[in-house]
C-alpha positions in Angstrom: 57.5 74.8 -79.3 58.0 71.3 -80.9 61.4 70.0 -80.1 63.2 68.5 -83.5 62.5 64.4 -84.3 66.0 63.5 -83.5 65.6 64.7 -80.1 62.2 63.6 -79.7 63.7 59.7 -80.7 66.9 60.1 -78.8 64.3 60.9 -75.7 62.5 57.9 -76.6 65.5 55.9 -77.0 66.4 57.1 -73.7 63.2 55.8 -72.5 63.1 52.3 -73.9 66.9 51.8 -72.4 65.4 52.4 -68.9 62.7 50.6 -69.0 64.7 47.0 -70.4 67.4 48.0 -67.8 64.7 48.0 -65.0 63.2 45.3 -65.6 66.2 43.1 -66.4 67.3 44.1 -62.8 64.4 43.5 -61.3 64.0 39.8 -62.4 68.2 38.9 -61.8 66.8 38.2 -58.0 67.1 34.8 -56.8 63.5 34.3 -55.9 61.8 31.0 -54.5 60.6 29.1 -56.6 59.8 25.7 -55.0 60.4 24.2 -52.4 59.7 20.7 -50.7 58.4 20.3 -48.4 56.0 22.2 -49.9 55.3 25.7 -48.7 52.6 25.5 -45.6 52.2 22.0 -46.2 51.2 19.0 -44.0 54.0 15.9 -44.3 52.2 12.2 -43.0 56.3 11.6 -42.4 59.5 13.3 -41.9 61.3 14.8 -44.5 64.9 13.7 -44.9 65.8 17.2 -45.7 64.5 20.7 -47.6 65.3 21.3 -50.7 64.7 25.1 -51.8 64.7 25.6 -55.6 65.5 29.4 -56.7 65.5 31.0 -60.2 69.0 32.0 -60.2 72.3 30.7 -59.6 73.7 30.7 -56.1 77.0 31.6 -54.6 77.3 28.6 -52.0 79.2 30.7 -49.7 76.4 33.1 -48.7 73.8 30.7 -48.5 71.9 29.1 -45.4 68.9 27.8 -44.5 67.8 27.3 -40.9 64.7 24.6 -39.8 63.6 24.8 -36.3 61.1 23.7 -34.2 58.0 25.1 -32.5 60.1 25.7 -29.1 63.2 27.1 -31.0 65.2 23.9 -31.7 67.5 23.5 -34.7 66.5 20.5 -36.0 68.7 20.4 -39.1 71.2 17.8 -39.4 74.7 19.8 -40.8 75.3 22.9 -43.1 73.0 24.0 -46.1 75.0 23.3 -49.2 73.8 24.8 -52.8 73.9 21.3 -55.3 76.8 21.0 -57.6 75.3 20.2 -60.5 72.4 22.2 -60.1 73.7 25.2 -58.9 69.7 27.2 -58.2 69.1 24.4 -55.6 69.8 24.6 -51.9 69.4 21.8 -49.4 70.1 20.7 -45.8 69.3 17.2 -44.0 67.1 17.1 -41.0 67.0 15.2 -38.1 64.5 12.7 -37.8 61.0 15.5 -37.3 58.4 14.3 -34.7 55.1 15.6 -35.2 54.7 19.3 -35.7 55.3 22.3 -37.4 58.9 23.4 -38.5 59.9 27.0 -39.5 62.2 27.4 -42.6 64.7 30.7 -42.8 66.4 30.7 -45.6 68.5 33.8 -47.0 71.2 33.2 -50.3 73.3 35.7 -52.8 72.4 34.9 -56.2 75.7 34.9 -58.6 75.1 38.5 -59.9 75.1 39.5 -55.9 71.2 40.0 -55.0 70.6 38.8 -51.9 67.5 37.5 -51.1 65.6 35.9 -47.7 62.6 34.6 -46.5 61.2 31.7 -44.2 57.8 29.1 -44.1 56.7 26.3 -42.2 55.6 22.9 -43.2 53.8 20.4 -40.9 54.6 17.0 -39.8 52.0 14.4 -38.8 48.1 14.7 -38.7 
């Protein structure tokens, strides 16, 4: 048994709301988008601090980022602070970084409350 075209469009309808909803949802994550120092890269000199780039907007209060060293050592220099004028970039100084390789954890709230977290490591020296 067919079911009647309004129906069959109201289904549809139905369908297509979903779908947009979905995938609006699905892309309102603040996701990493760059960072420097670069992902897995290899610094000839110590960074003065990280800067973590995200596609969304962050709520300051809810952000951190973490850098320590290969024995466990926070060698970030203060608190992570999301910019003021560019509100999808979060940064925090480091201390001066001898040779090595640094880990990065990072976890923020975007401004339509998706949290998001992750971590990487850079390298500093030859």
């Amino acid at each position: 048994m067919r079911k009647p075209a309004t129906k069959r469009y109201f289904n549809a309808a139905i369908a297509a709301a979903l779908v947009a909803v979905m995938s609006c949802a699905a892309q309102a994550h603040a996701m990493l988008a760059r960072a420097m120092p670069p992902v897995g890269s290899s610094q000839n000199a110590s960074p003065r601090e990280v800067v973590l780039s995200f596609t969304e907007d962050l709520e300051p209060a809810f952000c951190a980022i973490e850098v320590r060293s290969e024995s466990g050592a926070v060698v970030s220099s203060g608190n992570a602070h999301v910019d003021a004028k560019l509100r999808t970039q979060l940064k925090v100084a480091l201390k001066p970084l001898p040779p090595g390789t640094y880990k990065v954890s990072w976890h923020v709230l975007s401004v339509d409350t998706h949290r998001t977290q992750g971590d990487f490591t850079f390298k500093v020296g030859p």
